[in-house]
MMTF fields as JSON, N, C-alpha, C and O atoms, coordinates in Angstrom:
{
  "mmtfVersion": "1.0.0",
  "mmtfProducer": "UNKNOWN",
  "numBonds": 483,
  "numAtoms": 484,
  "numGroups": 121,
  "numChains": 1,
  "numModels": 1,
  "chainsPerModel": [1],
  "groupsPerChain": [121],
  "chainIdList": ["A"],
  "bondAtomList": [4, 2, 8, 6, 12, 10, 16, 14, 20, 18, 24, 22, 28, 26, 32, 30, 36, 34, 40, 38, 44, 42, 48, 46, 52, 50, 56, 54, 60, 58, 64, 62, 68, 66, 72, 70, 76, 74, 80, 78, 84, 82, 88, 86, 92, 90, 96, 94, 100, 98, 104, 102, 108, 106, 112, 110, 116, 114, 120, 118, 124, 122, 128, 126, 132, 130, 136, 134, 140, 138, 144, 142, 148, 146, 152, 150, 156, 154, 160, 158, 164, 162, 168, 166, 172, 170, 176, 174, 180, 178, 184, 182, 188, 186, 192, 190, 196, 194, 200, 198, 204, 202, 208, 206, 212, 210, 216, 214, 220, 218, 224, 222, 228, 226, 232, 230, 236, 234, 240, 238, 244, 242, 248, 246, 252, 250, 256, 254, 260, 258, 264, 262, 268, 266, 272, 270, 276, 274, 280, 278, 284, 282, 288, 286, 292, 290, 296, 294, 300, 298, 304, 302, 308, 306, 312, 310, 316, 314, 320, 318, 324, 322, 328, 326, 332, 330, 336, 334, 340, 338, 344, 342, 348, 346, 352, 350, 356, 354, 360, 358, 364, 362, 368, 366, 372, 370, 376, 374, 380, 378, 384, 382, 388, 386, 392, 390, 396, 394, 400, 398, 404, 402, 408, 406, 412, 410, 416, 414, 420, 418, 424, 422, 428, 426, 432, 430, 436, 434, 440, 438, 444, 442, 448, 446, 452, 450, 456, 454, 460, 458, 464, 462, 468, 466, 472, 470, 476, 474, 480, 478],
  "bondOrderList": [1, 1, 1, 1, 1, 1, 1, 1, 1, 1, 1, 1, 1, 1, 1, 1, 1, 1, 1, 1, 1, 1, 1, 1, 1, 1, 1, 1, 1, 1, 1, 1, 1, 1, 1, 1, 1, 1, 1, 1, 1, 1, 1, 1, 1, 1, 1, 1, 1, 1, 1, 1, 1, 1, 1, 1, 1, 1, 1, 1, 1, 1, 1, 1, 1, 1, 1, 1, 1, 1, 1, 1, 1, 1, 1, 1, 1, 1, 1, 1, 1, 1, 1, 1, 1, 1, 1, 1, 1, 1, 1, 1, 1, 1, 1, 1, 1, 1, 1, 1, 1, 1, 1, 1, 1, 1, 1, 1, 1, 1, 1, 1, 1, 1, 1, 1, 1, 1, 1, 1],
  "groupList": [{"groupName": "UNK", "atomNameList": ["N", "CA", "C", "O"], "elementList": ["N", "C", "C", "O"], "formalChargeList": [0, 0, 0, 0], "bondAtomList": [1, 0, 2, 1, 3, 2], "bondOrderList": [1, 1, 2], "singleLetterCode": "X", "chemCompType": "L-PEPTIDE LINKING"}],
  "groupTypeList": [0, 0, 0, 0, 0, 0, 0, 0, 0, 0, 0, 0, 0, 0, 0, 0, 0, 0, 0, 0, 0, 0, 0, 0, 0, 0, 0, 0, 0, 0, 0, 0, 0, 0, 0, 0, 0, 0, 0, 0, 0, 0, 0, 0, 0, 0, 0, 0, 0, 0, 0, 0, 0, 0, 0, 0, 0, 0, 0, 0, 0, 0, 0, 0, 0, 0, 0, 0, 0, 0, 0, 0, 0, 0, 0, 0, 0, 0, 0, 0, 0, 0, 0, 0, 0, 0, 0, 0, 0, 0, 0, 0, 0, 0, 0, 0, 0, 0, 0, 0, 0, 0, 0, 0, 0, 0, 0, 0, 0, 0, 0, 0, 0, 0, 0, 0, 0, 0, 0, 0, 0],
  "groupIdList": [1, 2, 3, 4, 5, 6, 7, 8, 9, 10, 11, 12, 13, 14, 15, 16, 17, 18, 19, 20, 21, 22, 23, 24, 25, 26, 27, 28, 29, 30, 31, 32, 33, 34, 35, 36, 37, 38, 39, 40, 41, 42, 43, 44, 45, 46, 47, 48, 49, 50, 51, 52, 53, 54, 55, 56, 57, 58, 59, 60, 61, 62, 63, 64, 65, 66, 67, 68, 69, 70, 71, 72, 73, 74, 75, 76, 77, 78, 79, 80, 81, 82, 83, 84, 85, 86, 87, 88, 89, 90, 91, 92, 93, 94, 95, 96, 97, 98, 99, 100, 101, 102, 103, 104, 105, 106, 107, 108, 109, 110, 111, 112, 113, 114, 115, 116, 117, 118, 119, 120, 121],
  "secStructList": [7, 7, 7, 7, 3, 3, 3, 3, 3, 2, 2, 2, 2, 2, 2, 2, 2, 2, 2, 7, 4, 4, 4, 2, 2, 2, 2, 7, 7, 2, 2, 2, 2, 2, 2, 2, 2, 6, 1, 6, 6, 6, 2, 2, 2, 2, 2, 2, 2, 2, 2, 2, 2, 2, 2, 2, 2, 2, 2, 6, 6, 7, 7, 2, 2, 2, 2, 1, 7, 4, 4, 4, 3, 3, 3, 3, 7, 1, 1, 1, 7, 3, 3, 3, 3, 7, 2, 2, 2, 2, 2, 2, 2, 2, 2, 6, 6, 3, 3, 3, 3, 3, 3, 3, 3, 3, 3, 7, 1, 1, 3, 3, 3, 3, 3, 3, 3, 3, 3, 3, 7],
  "xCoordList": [0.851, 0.0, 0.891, 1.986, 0.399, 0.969, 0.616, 0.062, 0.524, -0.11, 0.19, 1.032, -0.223, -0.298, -0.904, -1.756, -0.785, -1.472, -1.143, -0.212, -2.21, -1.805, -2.859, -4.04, -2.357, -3.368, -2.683, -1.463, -3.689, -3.608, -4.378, -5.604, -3.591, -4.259, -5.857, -5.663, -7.13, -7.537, -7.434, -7.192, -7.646, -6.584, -5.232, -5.272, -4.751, -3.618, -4.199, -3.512, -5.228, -5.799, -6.515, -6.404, -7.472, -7.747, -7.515, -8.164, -6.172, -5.336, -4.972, -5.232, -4.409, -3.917, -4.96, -5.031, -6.254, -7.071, -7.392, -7.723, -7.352, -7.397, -6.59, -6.832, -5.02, -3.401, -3.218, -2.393, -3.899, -3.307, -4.136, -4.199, -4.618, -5.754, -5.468, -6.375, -4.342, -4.176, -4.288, -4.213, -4.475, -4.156, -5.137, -4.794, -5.75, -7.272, -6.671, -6.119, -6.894, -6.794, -5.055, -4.742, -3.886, -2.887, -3.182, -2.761, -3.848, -3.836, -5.002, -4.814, -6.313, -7.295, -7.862, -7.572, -8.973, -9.168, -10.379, -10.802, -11.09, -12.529, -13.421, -14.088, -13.41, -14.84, -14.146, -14.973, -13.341, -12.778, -13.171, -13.73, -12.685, -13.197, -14.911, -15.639, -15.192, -16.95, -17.582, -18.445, -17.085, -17.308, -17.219, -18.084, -16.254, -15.619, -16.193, -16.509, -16.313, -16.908, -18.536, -18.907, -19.581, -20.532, -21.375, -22.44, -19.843, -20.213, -20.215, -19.916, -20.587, -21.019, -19.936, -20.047, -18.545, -17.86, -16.497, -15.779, -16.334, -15.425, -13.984, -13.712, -12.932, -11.954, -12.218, -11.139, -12.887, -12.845, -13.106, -12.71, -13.77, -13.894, -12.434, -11.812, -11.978, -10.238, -9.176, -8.407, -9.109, -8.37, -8.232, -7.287, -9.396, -9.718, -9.365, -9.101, -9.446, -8.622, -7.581, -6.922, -6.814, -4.922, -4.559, -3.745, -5.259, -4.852, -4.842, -3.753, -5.885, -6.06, -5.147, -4.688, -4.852, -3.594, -2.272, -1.5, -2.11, -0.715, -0.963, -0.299, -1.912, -1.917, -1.648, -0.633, -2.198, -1.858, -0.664, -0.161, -0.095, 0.904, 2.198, 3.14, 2.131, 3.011, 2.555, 3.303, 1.68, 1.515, 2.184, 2.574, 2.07, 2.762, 4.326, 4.948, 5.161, 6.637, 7.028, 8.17, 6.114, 6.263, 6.551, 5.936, 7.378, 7.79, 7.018, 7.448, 5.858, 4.316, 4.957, 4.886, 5.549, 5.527, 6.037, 5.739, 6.918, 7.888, 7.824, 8.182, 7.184, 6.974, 6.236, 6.474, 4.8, 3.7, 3.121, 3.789, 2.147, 1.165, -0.073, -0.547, -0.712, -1.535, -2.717, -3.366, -3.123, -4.26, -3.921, -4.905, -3.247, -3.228, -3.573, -3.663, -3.802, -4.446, -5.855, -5.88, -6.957, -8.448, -9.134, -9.123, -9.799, -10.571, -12.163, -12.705, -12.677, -13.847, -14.828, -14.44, -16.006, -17.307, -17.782, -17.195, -18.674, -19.274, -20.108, -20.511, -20.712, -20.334, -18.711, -17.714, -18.995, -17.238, -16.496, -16.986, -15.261, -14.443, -13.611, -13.412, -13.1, -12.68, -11.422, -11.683, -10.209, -8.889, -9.312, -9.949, -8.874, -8.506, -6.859, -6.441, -6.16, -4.964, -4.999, -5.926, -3.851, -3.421, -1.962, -1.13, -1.774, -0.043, 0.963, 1.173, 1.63, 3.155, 2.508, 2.873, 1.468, 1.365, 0.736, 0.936, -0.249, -1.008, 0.327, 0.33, 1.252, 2.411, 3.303, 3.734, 3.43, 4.11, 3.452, 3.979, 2.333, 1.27, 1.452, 1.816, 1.154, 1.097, 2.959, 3.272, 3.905, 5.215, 5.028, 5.201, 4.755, 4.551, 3.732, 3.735, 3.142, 1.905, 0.581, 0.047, 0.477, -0.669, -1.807, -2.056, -2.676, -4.078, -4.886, -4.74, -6.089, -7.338, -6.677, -5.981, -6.797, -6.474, -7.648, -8.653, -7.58, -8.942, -8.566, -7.465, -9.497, -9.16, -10.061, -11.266, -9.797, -10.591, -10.311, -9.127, -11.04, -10.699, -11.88, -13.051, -11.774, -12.162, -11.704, -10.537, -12.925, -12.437, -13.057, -14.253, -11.942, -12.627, -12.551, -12.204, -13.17, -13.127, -11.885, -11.825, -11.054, -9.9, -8.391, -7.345, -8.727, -7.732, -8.643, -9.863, -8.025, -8.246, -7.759, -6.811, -8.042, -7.033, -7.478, -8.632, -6.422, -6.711, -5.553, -4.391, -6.242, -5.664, -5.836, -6.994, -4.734, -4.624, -4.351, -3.529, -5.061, -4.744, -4.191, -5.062, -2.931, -2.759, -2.919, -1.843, -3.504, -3.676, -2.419, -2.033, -2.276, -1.262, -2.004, -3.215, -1.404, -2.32, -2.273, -2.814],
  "yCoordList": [-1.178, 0.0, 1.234, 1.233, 2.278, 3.375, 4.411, 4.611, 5.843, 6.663, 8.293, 8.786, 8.858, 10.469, 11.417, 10.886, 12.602, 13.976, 14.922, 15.118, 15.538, 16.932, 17.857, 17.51, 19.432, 20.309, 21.386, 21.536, 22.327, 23.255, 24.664, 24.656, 25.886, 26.888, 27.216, 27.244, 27.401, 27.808, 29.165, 29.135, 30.0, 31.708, 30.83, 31.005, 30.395, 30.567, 29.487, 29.346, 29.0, 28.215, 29.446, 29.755, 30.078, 31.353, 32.065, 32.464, 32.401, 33.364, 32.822, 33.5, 31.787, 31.365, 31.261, 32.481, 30.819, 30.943, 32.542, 32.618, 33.544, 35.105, 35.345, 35.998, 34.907, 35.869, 34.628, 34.825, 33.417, 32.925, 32.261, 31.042, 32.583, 32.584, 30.898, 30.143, 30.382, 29.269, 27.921, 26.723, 28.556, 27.465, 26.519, 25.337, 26.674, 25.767, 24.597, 23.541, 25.008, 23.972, 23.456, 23.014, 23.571, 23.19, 22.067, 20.913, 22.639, 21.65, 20.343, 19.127, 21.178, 20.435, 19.975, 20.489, 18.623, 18.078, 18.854, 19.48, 18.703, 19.165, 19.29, 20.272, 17.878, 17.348, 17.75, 17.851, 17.86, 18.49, 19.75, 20.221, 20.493, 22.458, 22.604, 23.538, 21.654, 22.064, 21.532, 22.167, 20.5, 20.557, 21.609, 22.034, 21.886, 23.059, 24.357, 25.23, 24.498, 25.697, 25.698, 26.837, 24.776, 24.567, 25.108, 25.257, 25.196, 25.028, 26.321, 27.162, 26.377, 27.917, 29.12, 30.343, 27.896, 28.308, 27.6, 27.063, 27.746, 27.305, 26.786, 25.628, 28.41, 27.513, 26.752, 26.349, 26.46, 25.013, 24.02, 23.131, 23.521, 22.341, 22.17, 21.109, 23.506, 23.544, 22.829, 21.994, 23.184, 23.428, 22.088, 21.744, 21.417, 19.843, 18.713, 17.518, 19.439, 18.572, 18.587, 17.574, 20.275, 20.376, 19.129, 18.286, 19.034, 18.658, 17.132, 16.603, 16.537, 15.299, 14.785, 13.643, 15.788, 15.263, 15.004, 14.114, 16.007, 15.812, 14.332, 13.311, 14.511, 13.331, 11.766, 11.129, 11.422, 10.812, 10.933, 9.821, 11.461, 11.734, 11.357, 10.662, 11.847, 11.433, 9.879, 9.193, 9.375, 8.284, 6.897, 5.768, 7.65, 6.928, 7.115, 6.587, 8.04, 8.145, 9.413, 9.528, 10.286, 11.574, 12.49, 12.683, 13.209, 14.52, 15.327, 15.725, 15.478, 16.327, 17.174, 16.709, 18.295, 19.388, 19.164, 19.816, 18.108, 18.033, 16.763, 16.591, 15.981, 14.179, 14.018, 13.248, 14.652, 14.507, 15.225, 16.257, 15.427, 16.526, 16.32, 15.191, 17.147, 17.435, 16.686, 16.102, 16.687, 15.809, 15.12, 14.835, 14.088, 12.173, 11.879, 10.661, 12.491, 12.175, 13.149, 14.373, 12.256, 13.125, 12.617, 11.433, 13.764, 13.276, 13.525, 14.558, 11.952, 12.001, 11.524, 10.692, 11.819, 11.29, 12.08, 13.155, 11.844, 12.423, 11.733, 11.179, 11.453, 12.313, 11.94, 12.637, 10.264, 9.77, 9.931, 9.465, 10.606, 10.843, 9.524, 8.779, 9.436, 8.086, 8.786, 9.764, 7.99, 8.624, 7.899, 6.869, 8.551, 7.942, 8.418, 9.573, 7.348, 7.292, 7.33, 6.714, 8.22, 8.349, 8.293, 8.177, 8.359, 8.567, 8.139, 6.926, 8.804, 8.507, 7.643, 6.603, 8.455, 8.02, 6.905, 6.09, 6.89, 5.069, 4.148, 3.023, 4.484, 3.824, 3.294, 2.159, 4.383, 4.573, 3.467, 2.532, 3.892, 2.721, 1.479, 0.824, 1.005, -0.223, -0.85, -1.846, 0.09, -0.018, -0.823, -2.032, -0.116, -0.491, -1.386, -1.804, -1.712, -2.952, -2.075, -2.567, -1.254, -0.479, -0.855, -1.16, -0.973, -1.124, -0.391, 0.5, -0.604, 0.49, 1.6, 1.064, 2.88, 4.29, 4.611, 4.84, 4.644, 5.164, 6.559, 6.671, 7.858, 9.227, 9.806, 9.592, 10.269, 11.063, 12.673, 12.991, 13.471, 14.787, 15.85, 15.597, 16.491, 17.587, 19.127, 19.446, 20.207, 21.12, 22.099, 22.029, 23.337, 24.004, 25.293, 25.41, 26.306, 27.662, 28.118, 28.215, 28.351, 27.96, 27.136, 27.634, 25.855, 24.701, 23.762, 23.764, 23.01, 21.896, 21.038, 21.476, 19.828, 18.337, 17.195, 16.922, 16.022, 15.043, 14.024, 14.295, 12.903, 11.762, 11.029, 10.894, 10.129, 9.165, 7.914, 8.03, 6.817, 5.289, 4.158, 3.759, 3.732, 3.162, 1.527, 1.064, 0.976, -0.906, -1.827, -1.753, -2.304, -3.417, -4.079, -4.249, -4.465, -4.672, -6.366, -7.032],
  "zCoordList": [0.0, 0.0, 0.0, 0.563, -0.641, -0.57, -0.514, -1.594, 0.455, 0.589, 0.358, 1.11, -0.288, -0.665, 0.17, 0.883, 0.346, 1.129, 0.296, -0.486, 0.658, 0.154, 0.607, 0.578, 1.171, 1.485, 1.103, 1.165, 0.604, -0.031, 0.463, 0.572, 0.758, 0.606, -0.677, -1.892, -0.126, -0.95, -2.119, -3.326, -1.458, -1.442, -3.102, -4.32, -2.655, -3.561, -5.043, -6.054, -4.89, -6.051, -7.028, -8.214, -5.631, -6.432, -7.179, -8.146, -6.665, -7.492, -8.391, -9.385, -8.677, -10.1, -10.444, -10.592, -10.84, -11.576, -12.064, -13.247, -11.487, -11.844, -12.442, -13.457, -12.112, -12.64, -13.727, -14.619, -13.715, -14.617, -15.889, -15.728, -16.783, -17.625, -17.811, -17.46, -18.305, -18.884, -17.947, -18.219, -16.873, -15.292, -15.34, -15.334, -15.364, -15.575, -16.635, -16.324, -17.695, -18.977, -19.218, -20.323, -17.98, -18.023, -16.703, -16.629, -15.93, -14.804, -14.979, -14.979, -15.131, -15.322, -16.657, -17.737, -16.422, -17.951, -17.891, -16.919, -19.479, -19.637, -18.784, -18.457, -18.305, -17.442, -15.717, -14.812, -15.539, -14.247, -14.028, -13.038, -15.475, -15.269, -15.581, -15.247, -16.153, -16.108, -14.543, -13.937, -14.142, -12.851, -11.873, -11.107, -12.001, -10.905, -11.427, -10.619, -12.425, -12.929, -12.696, -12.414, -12.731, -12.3, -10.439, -9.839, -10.318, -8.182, -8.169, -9.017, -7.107, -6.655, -5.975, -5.886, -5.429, -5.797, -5.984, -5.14, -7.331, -8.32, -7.441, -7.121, -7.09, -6.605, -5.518, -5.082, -5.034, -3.615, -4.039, -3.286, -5.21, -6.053, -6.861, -6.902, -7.538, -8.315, -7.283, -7.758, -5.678, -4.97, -4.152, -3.441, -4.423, -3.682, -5.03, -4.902, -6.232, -7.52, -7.52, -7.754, -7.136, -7.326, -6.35, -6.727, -4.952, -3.913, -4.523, -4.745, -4.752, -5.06, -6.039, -6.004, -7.055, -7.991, -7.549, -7.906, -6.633, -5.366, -4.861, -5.04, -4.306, -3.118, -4.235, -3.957, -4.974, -6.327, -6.708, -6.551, -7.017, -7.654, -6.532, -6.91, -5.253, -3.874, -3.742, -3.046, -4.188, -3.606, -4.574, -4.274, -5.819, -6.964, -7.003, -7.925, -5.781, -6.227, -7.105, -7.552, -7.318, -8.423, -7.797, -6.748, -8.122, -7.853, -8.914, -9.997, -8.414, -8.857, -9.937, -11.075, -9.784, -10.485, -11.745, -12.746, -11.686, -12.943, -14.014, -15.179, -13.003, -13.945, -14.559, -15.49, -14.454, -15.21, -15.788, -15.738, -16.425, -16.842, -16.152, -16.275, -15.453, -14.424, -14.736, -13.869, -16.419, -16.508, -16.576, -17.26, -16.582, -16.515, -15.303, -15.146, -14.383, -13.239, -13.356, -13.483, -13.277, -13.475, -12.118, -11.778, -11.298, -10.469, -11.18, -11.573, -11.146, -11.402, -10.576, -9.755, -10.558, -10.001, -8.928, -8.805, -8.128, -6.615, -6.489, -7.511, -5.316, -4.265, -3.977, -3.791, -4.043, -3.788, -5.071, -6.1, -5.092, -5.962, -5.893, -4.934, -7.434, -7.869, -9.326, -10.026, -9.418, -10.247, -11.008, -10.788, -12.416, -13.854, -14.106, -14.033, -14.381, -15.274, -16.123, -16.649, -17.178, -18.501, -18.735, -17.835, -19.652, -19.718, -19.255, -19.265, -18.859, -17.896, -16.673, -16.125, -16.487, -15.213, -14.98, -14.079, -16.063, -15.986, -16.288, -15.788, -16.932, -17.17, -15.908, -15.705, -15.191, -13.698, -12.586, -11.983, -12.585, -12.07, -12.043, -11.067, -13.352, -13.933, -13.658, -13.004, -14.378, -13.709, -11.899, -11.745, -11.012, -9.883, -9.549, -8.391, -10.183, -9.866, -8.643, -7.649, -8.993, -8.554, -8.706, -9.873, -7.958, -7.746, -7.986, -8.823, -7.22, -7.486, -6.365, -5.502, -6.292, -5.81, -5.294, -5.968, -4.07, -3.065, -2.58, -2.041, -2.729, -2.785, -1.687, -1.827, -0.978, -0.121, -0.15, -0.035, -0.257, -0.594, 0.394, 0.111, 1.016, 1.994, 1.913, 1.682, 2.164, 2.467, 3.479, 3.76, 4.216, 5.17, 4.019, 2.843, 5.258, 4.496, 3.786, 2.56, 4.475, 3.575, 3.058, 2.64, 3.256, 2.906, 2.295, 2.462, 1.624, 0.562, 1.301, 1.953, 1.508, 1.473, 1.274, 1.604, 0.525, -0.228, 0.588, 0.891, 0.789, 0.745, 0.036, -0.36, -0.523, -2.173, -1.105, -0.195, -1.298, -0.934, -2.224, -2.998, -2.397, -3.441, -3.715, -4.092, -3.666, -3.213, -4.381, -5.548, -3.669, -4.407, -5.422, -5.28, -6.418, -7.904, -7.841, -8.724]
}
C-alpha cells in the first residue's frame, strides 16, 4: 500500500485561476473544469482537484511538479471521488503494480485536502 497527502491553501488556487488565464486547462481536464466551474464556488472544487492530484501523484513516487502533466491524473465522479490514469502516469502505475487508488478529498473555508490510498495490484 501506498499513501499520498496533500493540502492546499484555498486563497492561492484562487489566485492562479485570476493571474493565470491558462491554469485551468494546463492543470485540469474538460470534465474536471466544467465541474468546478458549475459550483457555486469554483476555486474550492479547483483546490480539492490540485490537492487530489498531489496526493496521487506522492503516492505513486512523483515529484508532482515536474513528472507529469496534471491531466493524466483526473478526479472524477461524486459524491465519492474516484482517479482515472493516462499517460506517464497510468504507465508509472502499472510499472509499480498499482491497484485500485482510493481518494478522499475535503475542504474548510480555507484549505483543501486530499488523501490518495494506493492498493497493491
Amino acid at each position: 500500500m501506498r499513501v499520498g497527502i496533500d493540502l492546499i491553501e484555498i486563497e492561492r488556487i484562487r489566485r492562479a485561476l485570476e493571474r493565470y488565464p491558462r491554469f485551468k486547462e494546463r492543470c485540469f481536464t474538460e470534465g474536471e473544469r466544467a465541474y468546478c466551474d458549475s459550483r457555486r464556488n469554483p476555486a474550492e472544487s479547483y483546490a480539492g482537484r490540485f490537492a487530489g492530484k498531489e496526493a496521487v501523484g506522492k503516492a505513486l513516487g512523483f515529484g508532482v511538479a515536474r513528472a507529469f502533466a496534471w491531466r493524466e491524473v483526473e478526479i472524477v465522479g461524486r459524491p465519492k471521488p474516484s482517479v482515472s490514469l493516462s499517460g506517464r502516469v497510468a504507465r508509472r502505475a502499472k510499472d509499480l503494480g498499482a491497484g485500485r487508488i482510493d481518494l478522499s478529498m475535503t475542504h474548510s473555508r480555507d484549505l483543501a485536502n486530499a488523501v490518495a490510498v494506493v492498493e497493491e495490484g
